[in-house]
C-alpha positions as CSV (number, residue, x, y, z in Angstrom):
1,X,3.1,-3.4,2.4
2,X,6.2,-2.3,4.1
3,X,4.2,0.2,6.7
4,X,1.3,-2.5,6.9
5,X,4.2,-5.2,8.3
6,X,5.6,-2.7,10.8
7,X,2.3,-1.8,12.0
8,X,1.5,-5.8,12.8
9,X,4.7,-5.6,14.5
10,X,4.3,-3.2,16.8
11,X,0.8,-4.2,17.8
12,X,2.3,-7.8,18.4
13,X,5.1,-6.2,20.6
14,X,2.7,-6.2,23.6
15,X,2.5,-9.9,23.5
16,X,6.4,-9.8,22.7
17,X,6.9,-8.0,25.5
18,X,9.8,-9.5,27.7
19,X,9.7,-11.3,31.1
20,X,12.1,-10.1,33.3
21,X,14.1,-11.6,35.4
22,X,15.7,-13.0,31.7
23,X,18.2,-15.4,31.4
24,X,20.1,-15.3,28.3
25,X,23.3,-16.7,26.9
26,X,25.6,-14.3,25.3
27,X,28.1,-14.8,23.0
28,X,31.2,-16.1,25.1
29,X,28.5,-18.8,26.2
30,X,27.6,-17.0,29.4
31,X,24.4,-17.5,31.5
32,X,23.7,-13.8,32.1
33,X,20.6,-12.6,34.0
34,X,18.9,-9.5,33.7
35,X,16.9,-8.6,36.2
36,X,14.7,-5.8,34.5
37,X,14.7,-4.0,31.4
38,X,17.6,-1.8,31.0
39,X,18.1,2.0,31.6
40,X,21.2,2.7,31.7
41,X,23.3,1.2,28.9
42,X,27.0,1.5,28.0
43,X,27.7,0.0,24.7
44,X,31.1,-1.1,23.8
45,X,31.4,-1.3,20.2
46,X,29.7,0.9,17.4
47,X,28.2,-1.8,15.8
48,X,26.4,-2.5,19.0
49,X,25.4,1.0,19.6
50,X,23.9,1.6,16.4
51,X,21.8,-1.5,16.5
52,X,20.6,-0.3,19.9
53,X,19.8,3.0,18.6
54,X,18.1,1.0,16.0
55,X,15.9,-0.8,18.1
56,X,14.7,2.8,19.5
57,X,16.6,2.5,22.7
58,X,19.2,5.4,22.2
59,X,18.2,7.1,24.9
60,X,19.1,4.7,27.4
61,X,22.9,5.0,26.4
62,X,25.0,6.6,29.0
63,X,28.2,5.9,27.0
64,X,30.1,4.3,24.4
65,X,33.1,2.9,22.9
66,X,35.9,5.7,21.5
67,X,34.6,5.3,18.0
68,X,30.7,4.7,18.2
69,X,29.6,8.1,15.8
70,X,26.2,7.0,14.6
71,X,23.7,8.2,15.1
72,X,24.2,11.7,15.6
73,X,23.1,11.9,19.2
74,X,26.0,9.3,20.7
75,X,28.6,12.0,19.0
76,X,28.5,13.9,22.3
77,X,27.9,10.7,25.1
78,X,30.8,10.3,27.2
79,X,33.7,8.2,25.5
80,X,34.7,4.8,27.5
81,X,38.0,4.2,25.3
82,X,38.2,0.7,22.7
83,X,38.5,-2.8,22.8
84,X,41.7,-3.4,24.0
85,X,42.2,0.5,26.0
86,X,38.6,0.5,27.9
87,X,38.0,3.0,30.6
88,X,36.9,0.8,33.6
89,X,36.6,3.5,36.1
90,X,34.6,5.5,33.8
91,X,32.0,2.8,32.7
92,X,32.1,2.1,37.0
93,X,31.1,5.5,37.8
94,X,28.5,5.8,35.7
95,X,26.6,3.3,37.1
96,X,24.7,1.2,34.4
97,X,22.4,-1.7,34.8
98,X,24.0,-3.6,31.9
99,X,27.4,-3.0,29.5
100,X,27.0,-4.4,26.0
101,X,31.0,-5.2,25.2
102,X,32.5,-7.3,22.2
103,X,33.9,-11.2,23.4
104,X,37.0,-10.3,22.5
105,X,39.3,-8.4,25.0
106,X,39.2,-9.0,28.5
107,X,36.2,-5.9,29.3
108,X,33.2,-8.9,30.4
109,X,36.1,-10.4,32.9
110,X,37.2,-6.8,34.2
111,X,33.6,-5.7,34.4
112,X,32.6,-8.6,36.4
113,X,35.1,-8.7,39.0
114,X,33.8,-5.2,39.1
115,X,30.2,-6.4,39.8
116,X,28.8,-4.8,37.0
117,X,26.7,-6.9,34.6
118,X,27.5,-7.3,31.0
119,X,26.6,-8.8,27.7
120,X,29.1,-9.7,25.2
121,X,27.9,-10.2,21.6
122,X,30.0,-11.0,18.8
123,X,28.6,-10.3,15.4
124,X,31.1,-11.7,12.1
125,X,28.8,-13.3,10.2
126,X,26.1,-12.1,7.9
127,X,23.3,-14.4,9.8
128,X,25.2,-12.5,13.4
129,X,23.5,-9.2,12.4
130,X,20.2,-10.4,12.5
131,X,20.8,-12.6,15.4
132,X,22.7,-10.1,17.4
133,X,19.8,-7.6,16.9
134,X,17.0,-10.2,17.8
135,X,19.1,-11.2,21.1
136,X,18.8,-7.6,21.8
137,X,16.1,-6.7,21.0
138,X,15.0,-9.8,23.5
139,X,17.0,-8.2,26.3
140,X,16.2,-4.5,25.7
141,X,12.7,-5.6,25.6
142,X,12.6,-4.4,22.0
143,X,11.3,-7.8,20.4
144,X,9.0,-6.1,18.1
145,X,11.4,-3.4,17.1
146,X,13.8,-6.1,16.5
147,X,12.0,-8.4,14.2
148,X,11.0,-4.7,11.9
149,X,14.4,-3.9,11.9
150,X,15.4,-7.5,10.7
151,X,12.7,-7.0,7.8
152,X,14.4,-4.0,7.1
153,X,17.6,-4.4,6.0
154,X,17.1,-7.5,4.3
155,X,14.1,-5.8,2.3
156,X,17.0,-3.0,1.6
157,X,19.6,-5.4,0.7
158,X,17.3,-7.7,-1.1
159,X,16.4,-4.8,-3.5
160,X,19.7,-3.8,-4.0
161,X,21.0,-6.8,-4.7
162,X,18.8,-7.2,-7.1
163,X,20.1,-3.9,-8.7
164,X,23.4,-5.6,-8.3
165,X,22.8,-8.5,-10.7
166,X,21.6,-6.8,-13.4
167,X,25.5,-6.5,-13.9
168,X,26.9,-8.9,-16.7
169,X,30.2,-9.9,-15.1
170,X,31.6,-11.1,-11.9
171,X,35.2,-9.7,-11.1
172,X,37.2,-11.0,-9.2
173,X,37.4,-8.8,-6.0
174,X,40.2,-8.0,-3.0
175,X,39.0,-6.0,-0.4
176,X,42.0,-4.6,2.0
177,X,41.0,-4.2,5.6
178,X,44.6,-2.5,6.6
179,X,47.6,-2.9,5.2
180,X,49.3,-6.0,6.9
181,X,47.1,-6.9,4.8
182,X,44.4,-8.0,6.7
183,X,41.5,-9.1,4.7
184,X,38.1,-10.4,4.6
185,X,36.8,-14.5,3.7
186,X,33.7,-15.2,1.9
187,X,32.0,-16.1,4.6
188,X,31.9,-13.2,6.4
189,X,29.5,-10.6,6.4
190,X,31.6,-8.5,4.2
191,X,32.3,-11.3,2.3
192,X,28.7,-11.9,1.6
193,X,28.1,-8.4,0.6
194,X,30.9,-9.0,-1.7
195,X,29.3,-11.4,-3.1
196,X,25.8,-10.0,-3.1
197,X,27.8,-7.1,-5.1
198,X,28.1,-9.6,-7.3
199,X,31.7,-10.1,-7.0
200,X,34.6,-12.8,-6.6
201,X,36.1,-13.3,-3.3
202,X,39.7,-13.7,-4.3
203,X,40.2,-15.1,-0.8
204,X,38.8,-18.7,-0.1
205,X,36.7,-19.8,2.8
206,X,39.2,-22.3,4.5
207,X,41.2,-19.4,5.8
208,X,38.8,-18.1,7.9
209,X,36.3,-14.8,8.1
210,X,39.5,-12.2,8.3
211,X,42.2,-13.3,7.8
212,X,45.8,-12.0,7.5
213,X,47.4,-13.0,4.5
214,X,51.2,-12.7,2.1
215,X,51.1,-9.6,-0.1
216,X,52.5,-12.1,-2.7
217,X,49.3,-14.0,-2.1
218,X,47.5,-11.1,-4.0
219,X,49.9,-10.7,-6.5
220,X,49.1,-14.1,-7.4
221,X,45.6,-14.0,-7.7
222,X,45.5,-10.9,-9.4
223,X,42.0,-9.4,-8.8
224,X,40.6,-7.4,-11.4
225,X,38.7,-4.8,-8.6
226,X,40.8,-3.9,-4.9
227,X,38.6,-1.9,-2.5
228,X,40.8,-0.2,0.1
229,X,39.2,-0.1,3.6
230,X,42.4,1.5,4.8
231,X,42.4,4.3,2.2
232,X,41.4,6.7,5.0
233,X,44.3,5.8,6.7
234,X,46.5,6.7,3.7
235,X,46.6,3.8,1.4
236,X,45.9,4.5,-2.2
237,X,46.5,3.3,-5.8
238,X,50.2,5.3,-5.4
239,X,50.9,3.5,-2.5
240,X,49.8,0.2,-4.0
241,X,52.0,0.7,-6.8
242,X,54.9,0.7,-4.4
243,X,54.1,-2.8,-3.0
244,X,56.2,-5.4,-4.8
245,X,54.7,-6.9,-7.9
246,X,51.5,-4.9,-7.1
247,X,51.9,-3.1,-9.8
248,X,51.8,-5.9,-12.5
249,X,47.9,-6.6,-10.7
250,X,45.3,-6.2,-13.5
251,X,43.6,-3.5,-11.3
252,X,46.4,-1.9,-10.1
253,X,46.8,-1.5,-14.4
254,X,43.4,-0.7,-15.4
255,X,43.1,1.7,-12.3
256,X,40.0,-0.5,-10.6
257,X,41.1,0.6,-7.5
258,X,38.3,1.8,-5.3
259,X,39.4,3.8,-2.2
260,X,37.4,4.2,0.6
261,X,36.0,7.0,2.7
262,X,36.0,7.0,6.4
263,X,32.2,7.4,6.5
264,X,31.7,4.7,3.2
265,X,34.3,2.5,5.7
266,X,32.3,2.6,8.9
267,X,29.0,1.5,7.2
268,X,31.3,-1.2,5.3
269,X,32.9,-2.7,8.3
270,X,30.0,-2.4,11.3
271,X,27.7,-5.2,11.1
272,X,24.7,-3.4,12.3
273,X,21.6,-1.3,10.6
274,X,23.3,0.0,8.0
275,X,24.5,-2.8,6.3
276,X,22.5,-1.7,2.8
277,X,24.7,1.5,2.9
278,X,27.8,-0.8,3.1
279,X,26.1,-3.0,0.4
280,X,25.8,-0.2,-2.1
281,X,29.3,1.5,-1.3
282,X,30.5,-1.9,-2.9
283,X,28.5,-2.1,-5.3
284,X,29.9,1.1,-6.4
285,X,33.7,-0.1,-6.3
286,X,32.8,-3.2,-8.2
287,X,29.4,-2.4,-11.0
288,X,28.8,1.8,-10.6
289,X,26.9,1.3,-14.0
290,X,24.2,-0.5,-12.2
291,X,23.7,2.1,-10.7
292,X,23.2,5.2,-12.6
């Protein structure tokens, strides 16, 4: 079925095939034209570069972000610093036809003023991953490849959330982003893997998609699982237990702590392609008997 859909696809990508000069809105609400299709790309976020890659455009990338690591092949592109440290001069020199950069930071502005043409994409919600990959798959002329990809993951994460709710319980869940804490809502797209999981957001909706929050806030709602996104960075159930009143939390007690990986963390936190990776490292932290 599956092989059968992305053959239809890629036979329908020559009627798919974009018009250039586009026009296209991106995510800070600019009217960005793009005169032809691109061929030398600098992508500014790893979320971004991986969806490129994803779309079969990989080779086009001239450089990325500091922290972009996936696929293997953009391990050893030239490194344009982060979001808030980017190496103008750099991006500049290596003359591409189009930078894809987050909204936040002030990259699109600096980029402008140096006349070189970007895209900024922003990509927080689940619905932003497939919209972010459609709009650019649209402006990579990879329409096609966009709309298999889409088909994709949600086949992926369809199946195992399926897998998921076999489970007889929903937990009550806090996932830790760093240790200010920042966390994550329900609403974003870690949120709703949380809850495709099939756990309990401890945090609710009306405080936004990531928000920073009181450590006495989770002392209060005392989740039954914590998933540490910053445990690569040194936070663990020890370190937890130091917190006040942490260590009265039910799974600070029962040792339902679930501490992350630096690999597990980047397919958790990057909206992008492999979002059923991210899916099933939480579905490991919250119900690992559904999937033995």
């Amino acid at each position: 079925m599956w092989k059968r859909l992305l053959a239809a696809l890629w036979v329908l990508g020559v009627a798919l095939a974009t018009g250039y000069p586009l026009v296209v809105t991106d995510d800070l609400g600019r009217k960005v034209t793009i005169p032809a299709e691109p061929e030398r790309i600098v992508v500014m976020l790893p979320s971004a570069t991986e969806t490129v890659c994803a779309l079969g455009a990989c080779d086009k990338i001239v450089a990325t972000d500091n922290y972009s690591n996936w696929p293997e092949a953009v391990k050893k592109l030239p490194k344009a610093g982060g979001l808030y440290d980017p190496n103008v001069e750099l991006i500049v020199s290596l003359k591409p036809d189009l930078v894809i950069a987050s909204k936040y930071g002030k990259l699109v502005d600096r980029l402008e003023k140096a006349g070189i043409l970007a895209y900024a994409v922003k990509t927080e919600t689940y619905e932003d991953i497939f919209k972010t990959a459609r709009k650019l798959g649209l402006v990579l002329n990879r329409e096609a490849q966009a709309e298999a990809l889409v088909a994709r993951i949600q086949s992926e994460v369809y199946r195992l959330e399926s897998m998921a709710a076999k489970a007889k319980t929903r937990p009550t869940v806090y996932y830790e982003i760093d240790a200010t804490p920042y966390t994550v809502g329900p609403n974003s797209f870690i949120g709703v893997l949380i809850r495709k999981a099939r756990g309990k957001n401890i945090v609710p909706p009306e405080l936004g998609l990531f928000p920073k929050i009181s450590p006495e806030f989770v002392v209060e709602k005392d989740p039954e699982v914590i998933v540490l996104g910053d445990a690569p960075y040194g936070v663990n159930l020890e370190a937890l237990k130091k917190r006040p009143g942490w260590a009265k939390i039910r799974a600070v007690r029962e040792g339902r702590v679930c501490e992350l990986k630096k690999a597990e963390t980047d397919v958790v936190h990057r909206p992008g392609p492999r979002v059923p990776e991210g899916l099933r490292v939480l579905i490991r932290c919250i119900h690992p008997e559904v999937l033995k």
